[in-house]
mmCIF file of the C-alpha atoms, coordinates in Angstrom:
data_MODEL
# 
_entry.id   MODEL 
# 
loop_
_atom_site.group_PDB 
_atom_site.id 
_atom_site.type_symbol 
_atom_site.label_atom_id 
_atom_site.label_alt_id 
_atom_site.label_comp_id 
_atom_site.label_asym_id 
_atom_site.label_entity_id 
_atom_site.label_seq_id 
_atom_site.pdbx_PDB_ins_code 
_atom_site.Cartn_x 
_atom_site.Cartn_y 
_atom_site.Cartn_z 
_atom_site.occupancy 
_atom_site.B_iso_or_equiv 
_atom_site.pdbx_formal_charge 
_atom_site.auth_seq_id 
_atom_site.auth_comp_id 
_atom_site.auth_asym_id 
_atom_site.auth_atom_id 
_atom_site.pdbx_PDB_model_num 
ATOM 1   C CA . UNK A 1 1   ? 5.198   16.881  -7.434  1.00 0.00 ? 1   UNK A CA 1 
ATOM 2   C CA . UNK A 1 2   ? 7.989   17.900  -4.981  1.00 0.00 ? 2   UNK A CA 1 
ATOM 3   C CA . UNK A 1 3   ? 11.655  18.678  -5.931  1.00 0.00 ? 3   UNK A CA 1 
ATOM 4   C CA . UNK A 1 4   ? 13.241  15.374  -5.077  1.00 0.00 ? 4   UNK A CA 1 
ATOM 5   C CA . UNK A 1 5   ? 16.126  16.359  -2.416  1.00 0.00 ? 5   UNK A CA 1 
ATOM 6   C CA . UNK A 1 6   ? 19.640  14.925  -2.287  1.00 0.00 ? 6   UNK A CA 1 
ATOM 7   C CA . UNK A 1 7   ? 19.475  11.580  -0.812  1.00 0.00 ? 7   UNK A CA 1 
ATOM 8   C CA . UNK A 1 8   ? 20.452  11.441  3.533   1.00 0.00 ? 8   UNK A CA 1 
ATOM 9   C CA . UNK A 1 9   ? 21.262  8.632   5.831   1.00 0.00 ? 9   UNK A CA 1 
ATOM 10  C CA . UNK A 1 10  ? 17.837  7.712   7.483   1.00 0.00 ? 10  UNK A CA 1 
ATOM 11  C CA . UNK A 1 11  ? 17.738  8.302   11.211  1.00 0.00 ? 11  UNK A CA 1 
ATOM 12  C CA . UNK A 1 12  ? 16.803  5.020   11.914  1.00 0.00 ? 12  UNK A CA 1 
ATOM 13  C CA . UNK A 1 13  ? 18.600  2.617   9.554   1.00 0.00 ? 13  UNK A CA 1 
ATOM 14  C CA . UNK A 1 14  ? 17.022  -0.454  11.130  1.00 0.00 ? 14  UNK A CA 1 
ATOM 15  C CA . UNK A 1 15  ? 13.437  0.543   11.787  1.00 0.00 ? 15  UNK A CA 1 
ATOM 16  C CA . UNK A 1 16  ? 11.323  0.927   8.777   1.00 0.00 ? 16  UNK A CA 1 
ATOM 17  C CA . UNK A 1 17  ? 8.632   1.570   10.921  1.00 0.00 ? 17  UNK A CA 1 
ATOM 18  C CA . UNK A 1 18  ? 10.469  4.106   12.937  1.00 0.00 ? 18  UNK A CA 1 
ATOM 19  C CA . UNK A 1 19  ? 11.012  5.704   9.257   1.00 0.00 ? 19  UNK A CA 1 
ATOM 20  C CA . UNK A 1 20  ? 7.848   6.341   8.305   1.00 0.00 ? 20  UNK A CA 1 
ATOM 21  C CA . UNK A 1 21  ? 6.505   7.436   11.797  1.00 0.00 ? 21  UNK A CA 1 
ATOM 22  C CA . UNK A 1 22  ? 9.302   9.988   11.653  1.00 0.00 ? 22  UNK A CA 1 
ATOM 23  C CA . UNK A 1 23  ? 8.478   10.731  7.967   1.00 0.00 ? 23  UNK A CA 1 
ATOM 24  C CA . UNK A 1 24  ? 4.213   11.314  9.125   1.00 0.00 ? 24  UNK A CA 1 
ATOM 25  C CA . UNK A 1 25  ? 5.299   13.640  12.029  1.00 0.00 ? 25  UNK A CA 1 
ATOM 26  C CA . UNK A 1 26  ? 7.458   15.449  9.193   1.00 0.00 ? 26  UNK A CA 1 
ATOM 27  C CA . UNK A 1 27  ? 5.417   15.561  6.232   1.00 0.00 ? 27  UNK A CA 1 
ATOM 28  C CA . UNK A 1 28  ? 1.895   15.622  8.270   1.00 0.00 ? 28  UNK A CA 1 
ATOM 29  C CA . UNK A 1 29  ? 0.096   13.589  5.378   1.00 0.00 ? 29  UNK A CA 1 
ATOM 30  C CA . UNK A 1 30  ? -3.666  13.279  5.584   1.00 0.00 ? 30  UNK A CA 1 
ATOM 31  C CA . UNK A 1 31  ? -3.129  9.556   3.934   1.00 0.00 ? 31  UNK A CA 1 
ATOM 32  C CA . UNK A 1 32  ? -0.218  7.378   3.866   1.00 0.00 ? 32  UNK A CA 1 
ATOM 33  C CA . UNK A 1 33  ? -0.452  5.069   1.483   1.00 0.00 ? 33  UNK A CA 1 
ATOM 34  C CA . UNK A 1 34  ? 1.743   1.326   1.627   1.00 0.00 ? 34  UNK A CA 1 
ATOM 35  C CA . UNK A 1 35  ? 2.064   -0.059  -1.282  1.00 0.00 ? 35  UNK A CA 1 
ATOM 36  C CA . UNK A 1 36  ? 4.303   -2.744  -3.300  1.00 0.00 ? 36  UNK A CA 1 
ATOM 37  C CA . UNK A 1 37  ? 3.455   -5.887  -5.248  1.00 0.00 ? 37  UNK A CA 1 
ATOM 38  C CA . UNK A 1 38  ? 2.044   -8.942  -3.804  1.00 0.00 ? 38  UNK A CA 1 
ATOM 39  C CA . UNK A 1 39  ? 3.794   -10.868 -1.226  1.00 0.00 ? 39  UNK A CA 1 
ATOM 40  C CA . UNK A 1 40  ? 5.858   -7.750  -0.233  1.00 0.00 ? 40  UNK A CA 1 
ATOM 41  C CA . UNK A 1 41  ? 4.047   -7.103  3.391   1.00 0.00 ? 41  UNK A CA 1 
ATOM 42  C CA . UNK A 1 42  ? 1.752   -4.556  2.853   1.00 0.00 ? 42  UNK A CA 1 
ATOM 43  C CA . UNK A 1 43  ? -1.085  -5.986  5.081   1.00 0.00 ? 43  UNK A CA 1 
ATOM 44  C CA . UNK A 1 44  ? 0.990   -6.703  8.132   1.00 0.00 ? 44  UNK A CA 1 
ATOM 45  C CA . UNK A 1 45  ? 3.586   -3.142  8.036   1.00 0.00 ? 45  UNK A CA 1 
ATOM 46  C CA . UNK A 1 46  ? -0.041  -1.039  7.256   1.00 0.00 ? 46  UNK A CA 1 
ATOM 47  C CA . UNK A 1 47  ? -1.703  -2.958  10.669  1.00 0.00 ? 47  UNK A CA 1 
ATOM 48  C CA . UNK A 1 48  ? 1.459   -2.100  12.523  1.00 0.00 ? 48  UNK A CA 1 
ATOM 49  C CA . UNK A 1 49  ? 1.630   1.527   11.224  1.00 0.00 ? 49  UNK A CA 1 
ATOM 50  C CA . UNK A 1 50  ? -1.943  2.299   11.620  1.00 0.00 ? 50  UNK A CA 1 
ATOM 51  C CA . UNK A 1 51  ? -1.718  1.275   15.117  1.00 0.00 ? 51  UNK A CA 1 
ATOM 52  C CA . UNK A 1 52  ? 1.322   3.210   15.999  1.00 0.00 ? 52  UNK A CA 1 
ATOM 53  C CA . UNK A 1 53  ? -0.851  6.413   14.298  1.00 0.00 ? 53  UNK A CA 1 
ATOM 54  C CA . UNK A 1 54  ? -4.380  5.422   15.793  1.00 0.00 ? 54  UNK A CA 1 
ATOM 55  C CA . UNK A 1 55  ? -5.387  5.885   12.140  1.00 0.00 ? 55  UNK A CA 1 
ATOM 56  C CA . UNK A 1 56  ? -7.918  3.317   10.412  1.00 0.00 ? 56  UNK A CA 1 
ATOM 57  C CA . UNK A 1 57  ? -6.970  1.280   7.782   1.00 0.00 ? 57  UNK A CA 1 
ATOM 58  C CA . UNK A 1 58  ? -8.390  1.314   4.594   1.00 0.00 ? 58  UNK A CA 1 
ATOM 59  C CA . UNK A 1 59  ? -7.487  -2.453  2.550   1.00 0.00 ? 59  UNK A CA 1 
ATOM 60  C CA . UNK A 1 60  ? -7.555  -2.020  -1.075  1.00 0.00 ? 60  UNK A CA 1 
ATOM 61  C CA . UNK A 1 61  ? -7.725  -5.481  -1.623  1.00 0.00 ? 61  UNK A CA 1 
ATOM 62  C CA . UNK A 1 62  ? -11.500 -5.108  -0.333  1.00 0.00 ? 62  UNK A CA 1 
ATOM 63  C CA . UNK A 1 63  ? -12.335 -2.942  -3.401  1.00 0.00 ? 63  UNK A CA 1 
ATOM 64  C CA . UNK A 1 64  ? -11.149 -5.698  -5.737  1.00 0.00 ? 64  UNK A CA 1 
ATOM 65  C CA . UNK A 1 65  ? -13.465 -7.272  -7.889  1.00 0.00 ? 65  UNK A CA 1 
ATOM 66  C CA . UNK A 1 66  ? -11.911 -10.540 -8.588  1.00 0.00 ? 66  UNK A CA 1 
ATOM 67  C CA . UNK A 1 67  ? -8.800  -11.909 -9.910  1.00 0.00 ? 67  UNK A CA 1 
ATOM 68  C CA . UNK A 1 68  ? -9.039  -9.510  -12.801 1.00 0.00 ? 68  UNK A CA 1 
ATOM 69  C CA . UNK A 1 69  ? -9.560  -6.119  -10.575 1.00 0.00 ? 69  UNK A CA 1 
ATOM 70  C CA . UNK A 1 70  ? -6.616  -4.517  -10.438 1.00 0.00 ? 70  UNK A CA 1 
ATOM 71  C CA . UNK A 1 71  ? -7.240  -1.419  -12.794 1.00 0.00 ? 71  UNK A CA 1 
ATOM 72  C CA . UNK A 1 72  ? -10.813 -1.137  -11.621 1.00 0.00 ? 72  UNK A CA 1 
ATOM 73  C CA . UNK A 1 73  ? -10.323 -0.989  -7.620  1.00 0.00 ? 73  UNK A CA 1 
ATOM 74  C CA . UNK A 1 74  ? -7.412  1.902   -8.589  1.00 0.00 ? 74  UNK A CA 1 
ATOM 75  C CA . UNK A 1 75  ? -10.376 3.716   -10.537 1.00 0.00 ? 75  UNK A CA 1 
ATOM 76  C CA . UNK A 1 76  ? -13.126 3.065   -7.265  1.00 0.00 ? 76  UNK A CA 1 
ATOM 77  C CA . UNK A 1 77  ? -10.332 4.350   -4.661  1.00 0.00 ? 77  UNK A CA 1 
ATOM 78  C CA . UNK A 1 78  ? -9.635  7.605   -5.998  1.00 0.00 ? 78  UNK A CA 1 
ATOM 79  C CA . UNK A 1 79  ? -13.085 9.163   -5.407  1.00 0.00 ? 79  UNK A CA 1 
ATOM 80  C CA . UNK A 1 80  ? -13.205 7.259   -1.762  1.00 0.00 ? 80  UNK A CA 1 
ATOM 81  C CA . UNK A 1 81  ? -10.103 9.330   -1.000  1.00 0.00 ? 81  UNK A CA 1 
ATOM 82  C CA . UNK A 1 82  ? -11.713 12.210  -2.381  1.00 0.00 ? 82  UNK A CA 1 
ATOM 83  C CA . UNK A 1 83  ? -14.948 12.309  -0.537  1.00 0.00 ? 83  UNK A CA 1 
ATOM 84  C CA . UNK A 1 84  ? -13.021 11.010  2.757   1.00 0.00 ? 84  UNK A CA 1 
ATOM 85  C CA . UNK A 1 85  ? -10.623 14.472  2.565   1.00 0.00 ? 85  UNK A CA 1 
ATOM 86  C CA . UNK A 1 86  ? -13.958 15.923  1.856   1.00 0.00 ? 86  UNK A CA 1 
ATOM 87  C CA . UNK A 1 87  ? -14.706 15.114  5.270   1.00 0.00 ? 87  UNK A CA 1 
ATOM 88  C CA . UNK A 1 88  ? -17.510 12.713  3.844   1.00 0.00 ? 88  UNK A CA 1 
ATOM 89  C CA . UNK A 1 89  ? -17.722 8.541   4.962   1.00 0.00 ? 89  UNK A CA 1 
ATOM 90  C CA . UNK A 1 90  ? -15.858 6.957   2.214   1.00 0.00 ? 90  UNK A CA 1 
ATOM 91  C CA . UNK A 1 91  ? -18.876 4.371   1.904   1.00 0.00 ? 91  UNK A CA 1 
ATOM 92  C CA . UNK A 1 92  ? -18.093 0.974   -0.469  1.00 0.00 ? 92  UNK A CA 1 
ATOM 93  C CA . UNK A 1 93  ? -19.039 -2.934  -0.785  1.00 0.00 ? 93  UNK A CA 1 
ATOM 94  C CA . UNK A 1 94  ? -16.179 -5.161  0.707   1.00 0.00 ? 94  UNK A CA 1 
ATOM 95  C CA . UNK A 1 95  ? -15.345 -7.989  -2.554  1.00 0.00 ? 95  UNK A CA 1 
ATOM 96  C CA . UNK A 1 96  ? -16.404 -10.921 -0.899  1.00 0.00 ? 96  UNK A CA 1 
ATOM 97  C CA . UNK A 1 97  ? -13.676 -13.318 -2.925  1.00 0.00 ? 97  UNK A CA 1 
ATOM 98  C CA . UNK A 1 98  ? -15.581 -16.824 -1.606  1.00 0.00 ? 98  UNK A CA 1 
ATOM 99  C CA . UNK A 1 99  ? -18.703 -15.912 -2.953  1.00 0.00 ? 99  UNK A CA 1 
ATOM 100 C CA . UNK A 1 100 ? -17.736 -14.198 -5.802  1.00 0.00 ? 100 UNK A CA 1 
ATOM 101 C CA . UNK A 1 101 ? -19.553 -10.985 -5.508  1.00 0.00 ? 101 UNK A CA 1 
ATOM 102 C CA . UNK A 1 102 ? -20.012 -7.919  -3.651  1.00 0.00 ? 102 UNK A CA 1 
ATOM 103 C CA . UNK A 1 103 ? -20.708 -8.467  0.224   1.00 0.00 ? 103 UNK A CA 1 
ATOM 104 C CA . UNK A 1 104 ? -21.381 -5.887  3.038   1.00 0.00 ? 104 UNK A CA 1 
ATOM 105 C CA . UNK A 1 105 ? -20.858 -2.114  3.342   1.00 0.00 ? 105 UNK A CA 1 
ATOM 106 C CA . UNK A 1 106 ? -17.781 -0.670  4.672   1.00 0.00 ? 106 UNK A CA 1 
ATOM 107 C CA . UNK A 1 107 ? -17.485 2.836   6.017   1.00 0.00 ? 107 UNK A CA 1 
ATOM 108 C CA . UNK A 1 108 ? -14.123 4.935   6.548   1.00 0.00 ? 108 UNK A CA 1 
ATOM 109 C CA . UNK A 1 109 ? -15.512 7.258   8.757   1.00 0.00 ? 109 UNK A CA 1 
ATOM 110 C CA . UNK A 1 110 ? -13.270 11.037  8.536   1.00 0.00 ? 110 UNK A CA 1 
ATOM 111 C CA . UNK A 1 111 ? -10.461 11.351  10.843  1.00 0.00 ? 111 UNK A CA 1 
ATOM 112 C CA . UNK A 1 112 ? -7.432  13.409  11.078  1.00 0.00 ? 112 UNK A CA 1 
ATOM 113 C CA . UNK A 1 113 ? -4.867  10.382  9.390   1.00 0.00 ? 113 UNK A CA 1 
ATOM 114 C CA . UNK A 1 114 ? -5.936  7.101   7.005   1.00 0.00 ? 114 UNK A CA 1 
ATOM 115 C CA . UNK A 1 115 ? -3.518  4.284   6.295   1.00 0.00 ? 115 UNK A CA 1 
ATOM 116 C CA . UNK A 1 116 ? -4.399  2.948   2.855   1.00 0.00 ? 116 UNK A CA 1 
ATOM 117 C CA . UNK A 1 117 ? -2.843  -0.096  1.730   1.00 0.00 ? 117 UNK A CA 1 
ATOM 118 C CA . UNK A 1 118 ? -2.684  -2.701  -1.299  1.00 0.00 ? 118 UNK A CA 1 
ATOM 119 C CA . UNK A 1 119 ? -1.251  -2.973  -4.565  1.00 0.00 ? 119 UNK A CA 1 
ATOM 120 C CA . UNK A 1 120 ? -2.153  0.213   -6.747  1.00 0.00 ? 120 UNK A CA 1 
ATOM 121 C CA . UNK A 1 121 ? -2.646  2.591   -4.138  1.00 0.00 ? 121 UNK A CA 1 
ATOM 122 C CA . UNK A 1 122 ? 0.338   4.814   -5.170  1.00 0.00 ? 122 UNK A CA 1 
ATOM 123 C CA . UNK A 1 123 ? -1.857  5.462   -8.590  1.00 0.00 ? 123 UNK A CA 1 
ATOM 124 C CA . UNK A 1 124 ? -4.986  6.933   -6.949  1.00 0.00 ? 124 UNK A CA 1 
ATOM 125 C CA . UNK A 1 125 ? -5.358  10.105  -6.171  1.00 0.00 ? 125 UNK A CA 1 
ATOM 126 C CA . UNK A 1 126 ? -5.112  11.453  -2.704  1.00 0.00 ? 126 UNK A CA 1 
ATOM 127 C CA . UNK A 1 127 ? -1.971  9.725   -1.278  1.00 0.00 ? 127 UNK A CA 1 
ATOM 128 C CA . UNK A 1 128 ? 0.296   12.220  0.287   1.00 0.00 ? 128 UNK A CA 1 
ATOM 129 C CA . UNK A 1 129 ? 2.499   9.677   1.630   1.00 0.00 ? 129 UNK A CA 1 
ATOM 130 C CA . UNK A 1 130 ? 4.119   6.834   0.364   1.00 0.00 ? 130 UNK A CA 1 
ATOM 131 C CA . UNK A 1 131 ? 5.419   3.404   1.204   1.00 0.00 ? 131 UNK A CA 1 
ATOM 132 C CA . UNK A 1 132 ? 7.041   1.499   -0.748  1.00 0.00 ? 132 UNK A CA 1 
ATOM 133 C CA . UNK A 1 133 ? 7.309   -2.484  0.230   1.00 0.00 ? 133 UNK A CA 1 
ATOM 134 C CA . UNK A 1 134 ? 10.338  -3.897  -2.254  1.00 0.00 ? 134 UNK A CA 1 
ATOM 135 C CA . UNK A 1 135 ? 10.989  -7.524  -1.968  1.00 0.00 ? 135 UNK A CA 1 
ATOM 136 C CA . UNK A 1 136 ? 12.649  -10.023 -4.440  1.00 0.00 ? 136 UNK A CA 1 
ATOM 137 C CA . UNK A 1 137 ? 9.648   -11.985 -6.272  1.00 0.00 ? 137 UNK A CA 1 
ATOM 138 C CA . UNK A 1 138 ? 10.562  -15.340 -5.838  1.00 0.00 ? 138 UNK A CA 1 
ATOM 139 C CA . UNK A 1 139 ? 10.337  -14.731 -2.445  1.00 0.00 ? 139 UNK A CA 1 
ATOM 140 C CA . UNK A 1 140 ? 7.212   -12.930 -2.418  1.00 0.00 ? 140 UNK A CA 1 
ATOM 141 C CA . UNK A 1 141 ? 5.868   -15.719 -4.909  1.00 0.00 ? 141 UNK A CA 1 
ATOM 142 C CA . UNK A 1 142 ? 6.508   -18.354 -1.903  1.00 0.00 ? 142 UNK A CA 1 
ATOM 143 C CA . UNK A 1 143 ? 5.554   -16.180 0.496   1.00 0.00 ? 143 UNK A CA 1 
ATOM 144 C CA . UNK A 1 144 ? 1.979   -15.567 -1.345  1.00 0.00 ? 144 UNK A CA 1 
ATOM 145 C CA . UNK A 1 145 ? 1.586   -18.953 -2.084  1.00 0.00 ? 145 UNK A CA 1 
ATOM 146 C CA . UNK A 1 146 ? 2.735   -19.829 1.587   1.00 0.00 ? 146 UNK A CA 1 
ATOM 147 C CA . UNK A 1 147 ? -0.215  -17.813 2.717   1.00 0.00 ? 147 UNK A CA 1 
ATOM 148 C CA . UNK A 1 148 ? -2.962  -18.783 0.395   1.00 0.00 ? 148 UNK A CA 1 
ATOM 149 C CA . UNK A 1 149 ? -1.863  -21.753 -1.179  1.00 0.00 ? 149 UNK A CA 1 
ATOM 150 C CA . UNK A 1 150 ? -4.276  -23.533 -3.649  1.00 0.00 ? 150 UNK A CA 1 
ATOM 151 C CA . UNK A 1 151 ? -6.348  -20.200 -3.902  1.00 0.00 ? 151 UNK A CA 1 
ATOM 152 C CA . UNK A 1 152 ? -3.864  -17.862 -5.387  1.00 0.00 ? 152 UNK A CA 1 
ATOM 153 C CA . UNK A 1 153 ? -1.484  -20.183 -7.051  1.00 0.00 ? 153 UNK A CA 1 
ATOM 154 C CA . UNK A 1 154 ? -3.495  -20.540 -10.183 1.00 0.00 ? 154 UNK A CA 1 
ATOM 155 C CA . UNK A 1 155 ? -4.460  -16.482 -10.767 1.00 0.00 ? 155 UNK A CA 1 
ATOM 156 C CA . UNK A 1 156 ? 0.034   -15.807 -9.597  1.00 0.00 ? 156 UNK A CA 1 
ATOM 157 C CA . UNK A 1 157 ? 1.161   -14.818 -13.112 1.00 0.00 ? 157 UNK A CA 1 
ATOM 158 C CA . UNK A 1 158 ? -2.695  -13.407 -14.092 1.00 0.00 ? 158 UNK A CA 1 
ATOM 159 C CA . UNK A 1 159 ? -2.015  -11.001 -11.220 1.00 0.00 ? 159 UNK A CA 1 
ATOM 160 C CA . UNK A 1 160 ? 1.566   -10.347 -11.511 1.00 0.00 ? 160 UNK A CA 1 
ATOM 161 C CA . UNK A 1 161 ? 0.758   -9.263  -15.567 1.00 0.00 ? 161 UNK A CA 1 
ATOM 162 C CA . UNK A 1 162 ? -1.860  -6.797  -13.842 1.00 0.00 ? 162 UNK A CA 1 
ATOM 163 C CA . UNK A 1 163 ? 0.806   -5.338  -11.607 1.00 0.00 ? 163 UNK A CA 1 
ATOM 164 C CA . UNK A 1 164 ? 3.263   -5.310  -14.399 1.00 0.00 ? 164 UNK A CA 1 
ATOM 165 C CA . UNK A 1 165 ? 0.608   -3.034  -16.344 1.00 0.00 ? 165 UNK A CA 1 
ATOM 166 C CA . UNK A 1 166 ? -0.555  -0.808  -13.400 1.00 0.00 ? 166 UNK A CA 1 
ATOM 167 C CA . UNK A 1 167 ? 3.162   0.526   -12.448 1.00 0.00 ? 167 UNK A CA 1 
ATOM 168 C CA . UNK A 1 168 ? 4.440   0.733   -16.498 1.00 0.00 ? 168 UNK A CA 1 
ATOM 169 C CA . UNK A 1 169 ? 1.055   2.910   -16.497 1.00 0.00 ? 169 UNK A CA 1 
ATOM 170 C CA . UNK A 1 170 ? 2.101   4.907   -13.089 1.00 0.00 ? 170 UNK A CA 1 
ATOM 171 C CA . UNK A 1 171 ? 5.469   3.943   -12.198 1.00 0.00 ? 171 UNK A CA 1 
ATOM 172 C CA . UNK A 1 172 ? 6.594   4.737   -8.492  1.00 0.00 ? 172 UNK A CA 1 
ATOM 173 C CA . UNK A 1 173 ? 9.771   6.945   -8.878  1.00 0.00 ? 173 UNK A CA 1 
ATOM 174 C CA . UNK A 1 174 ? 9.401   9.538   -6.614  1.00 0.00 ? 174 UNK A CA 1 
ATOM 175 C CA . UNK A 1 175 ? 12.022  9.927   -3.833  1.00 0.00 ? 175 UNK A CA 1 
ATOM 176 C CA . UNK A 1 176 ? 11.229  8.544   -0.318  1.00 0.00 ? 176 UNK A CA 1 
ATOM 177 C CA . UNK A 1 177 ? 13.312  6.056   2.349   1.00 0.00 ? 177 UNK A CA 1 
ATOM 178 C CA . UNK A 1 178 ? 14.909  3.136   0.294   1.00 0.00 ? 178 UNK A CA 1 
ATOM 179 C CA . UNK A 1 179 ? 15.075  0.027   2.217   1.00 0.00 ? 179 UNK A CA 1 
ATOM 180 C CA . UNK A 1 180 ? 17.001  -3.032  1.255   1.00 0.00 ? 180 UNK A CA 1 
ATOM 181 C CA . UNK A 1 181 ? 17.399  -6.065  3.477   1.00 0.00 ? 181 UNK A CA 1 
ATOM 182 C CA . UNK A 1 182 ? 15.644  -4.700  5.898   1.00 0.00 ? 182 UNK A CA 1 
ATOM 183 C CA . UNK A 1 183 ? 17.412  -1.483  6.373   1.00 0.00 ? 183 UNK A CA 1 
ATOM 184 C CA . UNK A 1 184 ? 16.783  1.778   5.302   1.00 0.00 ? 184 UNK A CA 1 
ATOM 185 C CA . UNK A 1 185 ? 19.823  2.743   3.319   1.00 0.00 ? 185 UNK A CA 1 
ATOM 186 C CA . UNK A 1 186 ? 19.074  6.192   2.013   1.00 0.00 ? 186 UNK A CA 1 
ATOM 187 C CA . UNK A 1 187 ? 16.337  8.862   1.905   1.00 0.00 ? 187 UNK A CA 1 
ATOM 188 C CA . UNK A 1 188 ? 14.866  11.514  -0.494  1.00 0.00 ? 188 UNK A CA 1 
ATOM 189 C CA . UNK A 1 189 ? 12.103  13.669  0.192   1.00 0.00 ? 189 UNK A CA 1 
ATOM 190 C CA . UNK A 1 190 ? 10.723  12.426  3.220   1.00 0.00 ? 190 UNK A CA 1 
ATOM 191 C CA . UNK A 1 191 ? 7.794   14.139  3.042   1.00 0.00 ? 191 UNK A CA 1 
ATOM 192 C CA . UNK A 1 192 ? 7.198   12.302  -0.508  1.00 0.00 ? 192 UNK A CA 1 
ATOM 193 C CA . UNK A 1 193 ? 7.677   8.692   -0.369  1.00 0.00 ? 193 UNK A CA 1 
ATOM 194 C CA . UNK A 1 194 ? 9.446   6.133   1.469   1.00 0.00 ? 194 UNK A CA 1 
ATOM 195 C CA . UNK A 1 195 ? 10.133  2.630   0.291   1.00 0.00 ? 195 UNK A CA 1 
ATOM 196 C CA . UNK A 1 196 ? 10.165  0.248   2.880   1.00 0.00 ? 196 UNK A CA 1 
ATOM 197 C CA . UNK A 1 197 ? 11.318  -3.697  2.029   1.00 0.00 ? 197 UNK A CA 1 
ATOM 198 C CA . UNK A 1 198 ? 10.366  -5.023  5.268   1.00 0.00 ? 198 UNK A CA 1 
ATOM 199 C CA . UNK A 1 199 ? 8.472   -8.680  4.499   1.00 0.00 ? 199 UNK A CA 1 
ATOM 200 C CA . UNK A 1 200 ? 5.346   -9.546  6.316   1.00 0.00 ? 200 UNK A CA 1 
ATOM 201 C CA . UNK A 1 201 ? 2.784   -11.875 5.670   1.00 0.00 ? 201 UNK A CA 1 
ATOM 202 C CA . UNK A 1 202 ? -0.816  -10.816 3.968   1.00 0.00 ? 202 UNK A CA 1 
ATOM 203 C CA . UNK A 1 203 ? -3.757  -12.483 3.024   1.00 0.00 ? 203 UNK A CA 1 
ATOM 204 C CA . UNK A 1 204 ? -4.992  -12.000 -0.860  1.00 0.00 ? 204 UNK A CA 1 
ATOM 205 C CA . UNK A 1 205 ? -3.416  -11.121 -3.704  1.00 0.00 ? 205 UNK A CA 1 
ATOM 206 C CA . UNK A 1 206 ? -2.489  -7.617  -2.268  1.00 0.00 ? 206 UNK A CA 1 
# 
């Protein structure tokens, strides 16, 4: 890990997305990783940023297996990233959550940047770059719910104990871009981790 620096005034304290573009031409990450718990905005800030880098996206929420997951999809990314810097497909089976089961083959094909986002992507291996999405919960609660509604009201606090497991396990406290409100208010290591609290709406539980 990287000598956390003294914290600096961002260059663009409104632009979260400005932050982390500045941040990638910085740092020069192979994978930026968005992560945060659910309801935060990863889905929607990870579309947005992989656009602005031409990058794929890689959803982690697609390597879920059910409301109960969590642990297991961290455990199935880390090789993926592996055999992607490898230069190698990163080859899996999108979750399909109607039916219950596994569904049809994704491939990340190797290029020179991947966006990888959903909850627990900051514990895998092979994130050089992170954001952070920080939002209060009972907004992202009513956000979530906003967004899925009957479907992932009854597995909220089954999920939110798996969260609260998966960061006491790997908790997220290396420097980076702290955002609050919607405004990046200070910044430590660019080239380490930014945390971004920028809401957006995204479907699942990640």
């Amino acid at each position: 890990m990287t000598r956390t620096s003294e914290p600096t005034a961002p260059s663009h304290p409104t632009d979260p997305l400005a932050c982390v573009l500045e941040a990638v031409r910085t740092a020069r990450p192979r994978v930026v990783g968005v992560d945060g718990r659910s309801g935060a905005g990863k889905t929607g800030f990870a579309a947005r940023l992989g656009a602005a880098l031409a990058a794929p996206v890689l959803a982690v929420e697609d390597l879920y297996r059910g409301w109960d997951g969590l642990a297991g999809a961290v455990e199935e990314l880390s090789p993926l990233l592996r055999r992607w810097r490898a230069g190698v497909p990163a080859r899996f089976r999108r979750w399909d959550w109607a039916a219950g089961c596994d569904g049809a083959e994704v491939t990340v094909a190797p290029a020179p940047l991947l966006v990888v986002e959903g909850v627990g992507c900051s514990a895998a291996d092979g994130v050089d770059l992170l954001v952070w999405l920080e939002l209060d919960a009972p907004t992202r609660k009513a956000r979530a719910l906003a967004r899925d509604g009957d479907t992932f009201a009854p597995f909220w606090d089954r999920w939110a104990a798996q969260e609260d497991a998966l960061f006491s396990a790997h908790p997220v406290e290396r420097g980076g871009v702290v955002v609050q409100d919607g405004r990046a208010v200070l910044v430590r290591d660019i080239g380490q981790q930014l945390q971004v609290g920028r809401p957006e709406g995204s479907p699942g539980p990640g």
